[in-house]
N, C-alpha and C positions, 0 to 999 in steps of 0.2 A: 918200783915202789908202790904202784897201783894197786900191780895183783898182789903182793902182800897183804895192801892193806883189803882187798875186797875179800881173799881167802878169810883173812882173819876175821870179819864181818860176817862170810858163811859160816863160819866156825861156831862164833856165839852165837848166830841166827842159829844153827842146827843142835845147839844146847840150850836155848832156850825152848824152842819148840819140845824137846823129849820131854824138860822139867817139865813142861805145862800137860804135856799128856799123862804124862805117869804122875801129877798130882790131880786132876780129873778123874782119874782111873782110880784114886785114894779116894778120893771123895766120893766118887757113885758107891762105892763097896762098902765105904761108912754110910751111905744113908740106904743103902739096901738093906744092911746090918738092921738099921737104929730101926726104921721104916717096918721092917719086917712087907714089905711089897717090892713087887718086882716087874718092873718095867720092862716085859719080854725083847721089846725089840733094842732094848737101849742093851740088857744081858746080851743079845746075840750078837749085835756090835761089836761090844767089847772081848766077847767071846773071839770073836774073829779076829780083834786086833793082837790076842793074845796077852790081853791085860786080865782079863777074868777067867779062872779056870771052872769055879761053880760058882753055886748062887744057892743057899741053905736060908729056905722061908719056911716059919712053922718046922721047925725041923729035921725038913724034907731038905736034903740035897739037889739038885736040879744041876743035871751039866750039861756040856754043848750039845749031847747029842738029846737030851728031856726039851731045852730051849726051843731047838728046830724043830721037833715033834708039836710042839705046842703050836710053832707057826708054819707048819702045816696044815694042823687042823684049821685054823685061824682064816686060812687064806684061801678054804673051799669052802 
């Protein structure tokens, strides 16, 4: 009866966490949108996490691989 009920607790524990990351992930992409600015290291992040695939500011597209050229330079 235990581990039912602690499964079932990991279960909504590990569905709420996705909600909450993939509505973070909604909302940087809307205020990157709205913003038209881009917070390189938060894009790379996300980049990474595989919530963001580009980032279009000024209507320049900017993807994984523009982000880490940027923080390249950034970090010499």
């Amino acid at each position: 009866m235990i581990l039912v009920e602690t499964m079932t607790a990991l279960v909504v524990l590990t569905i709420g966490i996705g909600f909450l990351e993939l509505n973070i992930a909604q909302t940087k992409q809307i205020l990157l949108a709205q913003n038209q600015r881009v917070d390189v290291y938060l894009a790379a992040r996300m980049m990474r996490l595989g919530r963001l695939e580009s980032v279009t500011v000024h209507d320049r597209e900017y993807t994984e691989w523009d982000v880490q050229a940027i923080l390249t330079k950034s970090s010499e």
